[in-house]
KOLTOR-134451 format. One record per atom (N, C-alpha, C, O, CB): y, x, z; residue in one letter. Coordinates in steps of 0.02 Angstrom, whole numbers, padded with zeros to 5 digits, always signed. Atoms other than C-alpha are relative to their C-alpha. Glycine has a CB too. Example, Ala and Ser with C-alpha at 12.3 -4.5 7.8 and 13.67 -1.06 7.14 Angstrom:
% residues 2
-00059+00045+00000A
-00225+00615+00390A
+00060+00045+00000A
+00059+00097+00033A
+00001-00050+00062A
-00059-00042-00003S
-00053+00684+00357S
+00055-00039+00037S
+00110-00014+00045S
+00023+00020-00071S
% end
This chain:
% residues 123
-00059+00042+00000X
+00000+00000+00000X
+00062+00044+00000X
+00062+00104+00013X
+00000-00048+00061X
-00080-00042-00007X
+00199+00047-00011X
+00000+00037+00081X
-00024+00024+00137X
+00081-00073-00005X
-00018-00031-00065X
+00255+00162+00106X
+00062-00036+00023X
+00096-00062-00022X
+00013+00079-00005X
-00060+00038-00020X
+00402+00080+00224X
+00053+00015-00048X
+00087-00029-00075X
+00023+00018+00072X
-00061-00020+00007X
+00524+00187+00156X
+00026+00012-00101X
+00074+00034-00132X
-00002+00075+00052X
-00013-00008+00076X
+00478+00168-00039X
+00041-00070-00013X
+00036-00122+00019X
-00079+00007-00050X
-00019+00052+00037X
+00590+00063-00156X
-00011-00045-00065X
+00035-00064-00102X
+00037+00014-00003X
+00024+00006+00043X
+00488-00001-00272X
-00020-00094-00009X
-00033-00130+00039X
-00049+00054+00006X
-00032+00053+00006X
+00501-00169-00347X
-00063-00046+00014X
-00043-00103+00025X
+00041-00006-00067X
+00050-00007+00003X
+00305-00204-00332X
-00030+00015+00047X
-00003+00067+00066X
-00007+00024-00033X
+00037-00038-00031X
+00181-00167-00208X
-00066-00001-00043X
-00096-00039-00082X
-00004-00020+00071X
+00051+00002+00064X
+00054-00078-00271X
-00088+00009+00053X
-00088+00030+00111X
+00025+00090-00072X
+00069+00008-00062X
-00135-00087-00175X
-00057+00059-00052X
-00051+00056-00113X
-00047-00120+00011X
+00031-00024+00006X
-00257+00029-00213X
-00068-00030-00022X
-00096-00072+00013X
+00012+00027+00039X
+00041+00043+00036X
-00401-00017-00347X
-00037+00072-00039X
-00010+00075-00095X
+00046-00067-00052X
+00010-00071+00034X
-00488+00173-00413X
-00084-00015-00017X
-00133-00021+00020X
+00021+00079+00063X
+00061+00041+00032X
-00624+00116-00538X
+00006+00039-00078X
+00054+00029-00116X
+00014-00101-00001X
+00003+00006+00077X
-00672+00190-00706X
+00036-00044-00049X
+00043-00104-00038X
-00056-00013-00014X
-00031+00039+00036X
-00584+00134-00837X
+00008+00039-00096X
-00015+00094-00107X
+00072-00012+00048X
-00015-00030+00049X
-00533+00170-01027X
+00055-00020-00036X
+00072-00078-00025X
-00046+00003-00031X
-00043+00023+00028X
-00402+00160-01131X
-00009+00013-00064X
-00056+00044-00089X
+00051+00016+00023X
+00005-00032+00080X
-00348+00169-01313X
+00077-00018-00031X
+00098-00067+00000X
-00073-00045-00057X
-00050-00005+00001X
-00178+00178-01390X
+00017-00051-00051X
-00028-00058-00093X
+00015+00061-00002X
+00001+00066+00056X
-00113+00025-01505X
+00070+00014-00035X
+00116+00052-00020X
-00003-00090+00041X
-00043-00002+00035X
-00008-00013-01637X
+00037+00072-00039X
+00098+00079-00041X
+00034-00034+00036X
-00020-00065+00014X
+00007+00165-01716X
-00055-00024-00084X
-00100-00064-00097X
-00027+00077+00072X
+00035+00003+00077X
-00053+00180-01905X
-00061+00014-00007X
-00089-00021-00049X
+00025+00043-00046X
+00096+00013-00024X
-00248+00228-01855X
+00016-00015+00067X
+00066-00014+00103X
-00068+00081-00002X
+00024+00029-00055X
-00347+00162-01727X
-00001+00072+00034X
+00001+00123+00000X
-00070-00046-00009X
+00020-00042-00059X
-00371+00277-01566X
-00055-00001+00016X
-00089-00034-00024X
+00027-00009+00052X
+00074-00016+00000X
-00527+00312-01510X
-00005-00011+00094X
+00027+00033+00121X
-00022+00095-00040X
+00013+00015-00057X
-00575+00239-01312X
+00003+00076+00034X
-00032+00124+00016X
-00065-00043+00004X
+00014-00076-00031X
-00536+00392-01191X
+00010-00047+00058X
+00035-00102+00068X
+00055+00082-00015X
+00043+00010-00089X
-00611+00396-01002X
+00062-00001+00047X
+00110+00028+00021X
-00063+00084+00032X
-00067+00003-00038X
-00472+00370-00864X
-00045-00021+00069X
-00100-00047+00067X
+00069-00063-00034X
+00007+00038-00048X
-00491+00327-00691X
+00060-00020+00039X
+00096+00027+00057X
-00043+00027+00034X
-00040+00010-00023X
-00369+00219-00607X
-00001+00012+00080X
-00050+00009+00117X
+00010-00049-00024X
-00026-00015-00055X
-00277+00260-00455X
+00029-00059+00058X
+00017-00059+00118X
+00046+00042-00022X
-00054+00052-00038X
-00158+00107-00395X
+00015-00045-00031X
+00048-00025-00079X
+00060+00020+00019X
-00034+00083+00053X
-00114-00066-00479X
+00052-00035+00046X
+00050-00038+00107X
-00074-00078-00018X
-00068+00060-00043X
+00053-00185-00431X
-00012-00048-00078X
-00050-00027-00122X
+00124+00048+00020X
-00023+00050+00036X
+00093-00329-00549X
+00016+00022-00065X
+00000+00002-00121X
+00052-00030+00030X
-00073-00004+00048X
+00234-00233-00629X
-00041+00069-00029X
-00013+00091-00080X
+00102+00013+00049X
+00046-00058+00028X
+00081-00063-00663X
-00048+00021+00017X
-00074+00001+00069X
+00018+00048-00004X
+00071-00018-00043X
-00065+00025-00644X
+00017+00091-00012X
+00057+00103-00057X
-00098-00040-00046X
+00004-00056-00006X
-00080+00230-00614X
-00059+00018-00014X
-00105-00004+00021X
+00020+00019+00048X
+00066-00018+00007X
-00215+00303-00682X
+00003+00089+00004X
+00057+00116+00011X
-00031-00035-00074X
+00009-00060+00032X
-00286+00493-00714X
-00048+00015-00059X
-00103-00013-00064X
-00013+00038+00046X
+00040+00002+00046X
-00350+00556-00865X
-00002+00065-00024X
+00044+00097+00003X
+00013-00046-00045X
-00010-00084+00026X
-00380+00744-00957X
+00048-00013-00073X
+00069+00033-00109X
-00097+00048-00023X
-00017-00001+00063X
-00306+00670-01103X
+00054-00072-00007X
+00041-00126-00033X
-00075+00001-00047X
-00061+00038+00013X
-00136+00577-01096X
+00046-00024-00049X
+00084+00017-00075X
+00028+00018+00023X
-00022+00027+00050X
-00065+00455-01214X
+00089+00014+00001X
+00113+00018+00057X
-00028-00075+00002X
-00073-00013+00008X
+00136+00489-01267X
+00030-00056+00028X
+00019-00115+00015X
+00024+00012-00072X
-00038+00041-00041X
+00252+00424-01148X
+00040-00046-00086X
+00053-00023-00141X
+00063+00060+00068X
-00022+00047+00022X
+00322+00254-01224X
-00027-00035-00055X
-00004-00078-00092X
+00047+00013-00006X
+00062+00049+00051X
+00157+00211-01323X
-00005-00064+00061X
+00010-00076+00119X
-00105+00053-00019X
+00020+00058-00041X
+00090+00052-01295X
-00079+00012-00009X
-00098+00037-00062X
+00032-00079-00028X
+00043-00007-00008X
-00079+00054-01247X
-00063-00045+00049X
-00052-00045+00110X
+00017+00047+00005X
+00049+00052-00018X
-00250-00077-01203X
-00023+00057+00064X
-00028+00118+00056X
-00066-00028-00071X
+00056-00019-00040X
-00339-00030-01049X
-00045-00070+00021X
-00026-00126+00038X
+00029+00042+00067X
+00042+00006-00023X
-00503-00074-01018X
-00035-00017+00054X
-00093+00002+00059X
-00005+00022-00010X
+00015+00013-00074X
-00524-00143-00841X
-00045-00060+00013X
-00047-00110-00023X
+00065-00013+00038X
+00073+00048-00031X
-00666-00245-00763X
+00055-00056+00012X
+00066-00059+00072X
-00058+00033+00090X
-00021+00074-00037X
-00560-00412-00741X
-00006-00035+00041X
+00034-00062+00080X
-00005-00035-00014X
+00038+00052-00052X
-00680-00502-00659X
+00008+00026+00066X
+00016-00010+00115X
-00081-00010-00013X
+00029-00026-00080X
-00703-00365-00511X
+00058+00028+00019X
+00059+00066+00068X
-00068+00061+00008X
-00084-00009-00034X
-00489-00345-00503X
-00005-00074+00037X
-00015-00085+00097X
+00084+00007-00073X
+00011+00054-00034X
-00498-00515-00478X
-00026-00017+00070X
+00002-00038+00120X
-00030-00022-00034X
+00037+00004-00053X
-00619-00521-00367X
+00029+00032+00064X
+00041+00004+00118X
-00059+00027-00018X
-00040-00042-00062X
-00543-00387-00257X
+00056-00013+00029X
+00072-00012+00088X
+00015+00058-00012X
-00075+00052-00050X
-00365-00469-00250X
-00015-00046+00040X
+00001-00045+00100X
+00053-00050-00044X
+00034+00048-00039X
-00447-00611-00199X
-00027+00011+00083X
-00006-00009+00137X
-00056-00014-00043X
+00037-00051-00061X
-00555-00517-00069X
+00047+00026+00045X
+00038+00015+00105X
-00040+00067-00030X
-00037-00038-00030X
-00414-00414-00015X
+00075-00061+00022X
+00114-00036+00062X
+00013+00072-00055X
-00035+00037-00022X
-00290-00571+00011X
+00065+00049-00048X
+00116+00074-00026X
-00007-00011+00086X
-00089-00008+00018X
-00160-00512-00120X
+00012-00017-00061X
+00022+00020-00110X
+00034+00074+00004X
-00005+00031+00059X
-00145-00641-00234X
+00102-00009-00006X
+00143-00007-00052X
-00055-00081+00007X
-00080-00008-00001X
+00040-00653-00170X
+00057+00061-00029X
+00116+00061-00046X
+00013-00002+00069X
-00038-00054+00046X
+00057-00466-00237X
-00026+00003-00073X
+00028+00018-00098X
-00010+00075+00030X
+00009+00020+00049X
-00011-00486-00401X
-00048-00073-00017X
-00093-00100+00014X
-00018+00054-00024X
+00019+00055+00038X
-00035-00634-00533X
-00030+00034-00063X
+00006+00059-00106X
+00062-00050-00013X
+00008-00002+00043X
-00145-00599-00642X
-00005-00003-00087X
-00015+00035-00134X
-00006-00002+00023X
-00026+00061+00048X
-00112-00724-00766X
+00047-00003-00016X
+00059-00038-00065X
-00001-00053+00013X
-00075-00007+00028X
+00054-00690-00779X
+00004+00093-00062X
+00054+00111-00094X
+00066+00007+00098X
-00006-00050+00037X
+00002-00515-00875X
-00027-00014-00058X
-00069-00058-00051X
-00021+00051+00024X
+00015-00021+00044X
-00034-00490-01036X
-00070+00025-00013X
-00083+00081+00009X
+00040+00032-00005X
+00059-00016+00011X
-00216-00485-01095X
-00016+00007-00061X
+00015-00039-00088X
-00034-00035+00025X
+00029+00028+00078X
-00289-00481-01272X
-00052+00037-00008X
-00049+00098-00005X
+00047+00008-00069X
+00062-00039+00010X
-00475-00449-01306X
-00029+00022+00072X
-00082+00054+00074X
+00016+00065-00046X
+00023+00015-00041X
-00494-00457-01138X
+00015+00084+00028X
-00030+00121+00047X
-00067-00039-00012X
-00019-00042+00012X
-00392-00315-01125X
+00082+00016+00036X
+00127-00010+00004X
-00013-00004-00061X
-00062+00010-00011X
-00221-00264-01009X
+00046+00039-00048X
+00007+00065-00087X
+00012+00014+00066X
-00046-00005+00028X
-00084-00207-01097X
+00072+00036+00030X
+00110+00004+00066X
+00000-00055-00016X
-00061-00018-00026X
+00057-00105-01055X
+00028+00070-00030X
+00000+00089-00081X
-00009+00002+00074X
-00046-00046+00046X
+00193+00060-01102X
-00001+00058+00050X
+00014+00056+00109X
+00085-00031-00022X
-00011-00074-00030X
+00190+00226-01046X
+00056+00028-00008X
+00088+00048-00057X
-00041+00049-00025X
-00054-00020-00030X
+00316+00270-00932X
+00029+00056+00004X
+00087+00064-00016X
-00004-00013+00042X
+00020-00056-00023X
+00285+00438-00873X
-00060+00030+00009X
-00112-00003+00001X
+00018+00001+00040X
+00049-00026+00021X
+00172+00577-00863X
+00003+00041+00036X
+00061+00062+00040X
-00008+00012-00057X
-00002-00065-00052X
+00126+00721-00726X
-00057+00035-00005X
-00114+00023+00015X
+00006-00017+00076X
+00075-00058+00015X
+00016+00854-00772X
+00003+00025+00072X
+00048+00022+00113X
+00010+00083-00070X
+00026-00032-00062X
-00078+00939-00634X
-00045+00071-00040X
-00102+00058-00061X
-00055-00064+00052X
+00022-00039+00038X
-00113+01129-00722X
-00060+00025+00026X
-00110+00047-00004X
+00044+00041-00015X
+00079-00033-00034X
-00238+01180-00585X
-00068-00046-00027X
-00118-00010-00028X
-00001-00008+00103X
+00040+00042+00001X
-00359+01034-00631X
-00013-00030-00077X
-00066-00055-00096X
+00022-00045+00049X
+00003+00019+00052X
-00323+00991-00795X
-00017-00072-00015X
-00062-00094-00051X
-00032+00039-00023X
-00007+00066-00018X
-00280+00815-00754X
+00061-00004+00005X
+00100+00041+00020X
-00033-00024+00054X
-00070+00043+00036X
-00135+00700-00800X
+00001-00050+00020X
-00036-00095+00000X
+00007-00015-00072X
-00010+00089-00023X
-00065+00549-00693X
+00038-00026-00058X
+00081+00002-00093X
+00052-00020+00081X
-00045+00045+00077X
-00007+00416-00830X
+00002-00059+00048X
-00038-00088+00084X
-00054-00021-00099X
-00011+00079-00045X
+00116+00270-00760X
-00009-00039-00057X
+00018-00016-00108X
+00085-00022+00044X
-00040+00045+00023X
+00109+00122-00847X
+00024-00065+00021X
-00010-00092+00064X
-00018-00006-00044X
-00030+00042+00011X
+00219-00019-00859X
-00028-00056-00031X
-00028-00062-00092X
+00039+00020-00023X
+00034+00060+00021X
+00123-00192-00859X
+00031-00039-00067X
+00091-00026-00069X
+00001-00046+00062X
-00038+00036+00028X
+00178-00300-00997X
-00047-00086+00001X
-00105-00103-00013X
+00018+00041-00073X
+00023+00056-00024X
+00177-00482-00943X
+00000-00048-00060X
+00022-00031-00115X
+00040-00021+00059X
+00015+00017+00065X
+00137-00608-01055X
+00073-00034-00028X
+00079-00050-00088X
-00069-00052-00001X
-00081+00005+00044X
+00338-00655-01086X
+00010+00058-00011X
+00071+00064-00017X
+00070-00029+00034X
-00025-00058+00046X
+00349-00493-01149X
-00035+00014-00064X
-00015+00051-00109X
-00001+00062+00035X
+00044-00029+00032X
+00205-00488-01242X
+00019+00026-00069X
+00072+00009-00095X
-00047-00040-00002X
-00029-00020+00057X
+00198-00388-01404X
-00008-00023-00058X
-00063-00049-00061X
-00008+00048-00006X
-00006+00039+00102X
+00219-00453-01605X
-00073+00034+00005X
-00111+00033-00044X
+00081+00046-00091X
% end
């Protein structure tokens, strides 16, 4: 959960589950790369990956639905995220890369992104 003293518009709960992504709307297709997420809020999710997509792509991840679900549920924080209010397609979330923090010892890359809800959704 937020720390007291963060300002962040979102709380974000802790959810660290395999996952994959793939990068959209670019002139070829992308090819599914391995990620594991870190943290989800409403408004994003944090993942790590060896192989980070360019900040301000848009990009599908791959997430178990059913067993986020399940866990908000479980965890009583339906009041911090709505599912249903994000952006899905193909059964699929959706969102824009924010930022990007390499870690050189490990050769690992936190990637934020930026949910996109379904009034934003994209053409």
């Amino acid at each position: 959960m937020n720390h007291p003293n963060e300002r962040r518009k979102y709380i974000r709960f802790p959810f660290q589950k395999n996952i994959t992504y793939r990068i959209c709307y670019t002139k070829y297709n992308s090819e599914s790369l391995d990620a594991n997420s870190e943290d989800f809020s409403e408004g994003g999710v944090l993942f790590k990956t060896k192989w980070p997509p360019p900040v301000m792509s848009i990009i599908a991840l791959d997430v178990d639905l059913k067993r986020l679900r399940d866990y908000v549920a479980q965890q009583k924080l339906t009041d911090v995220i709505n599912i249903d209010h994000l952006y899905i397609k193909n059964n699929q979330l959706h969102g824009e890369v924010v930022r990007i923090r390499e870690y050189p010892e490990s050769g690992f890359y936190d990637v934020a992104v930026k949910l996109i809800s379904r009034k934003e959704k994209p053409m």
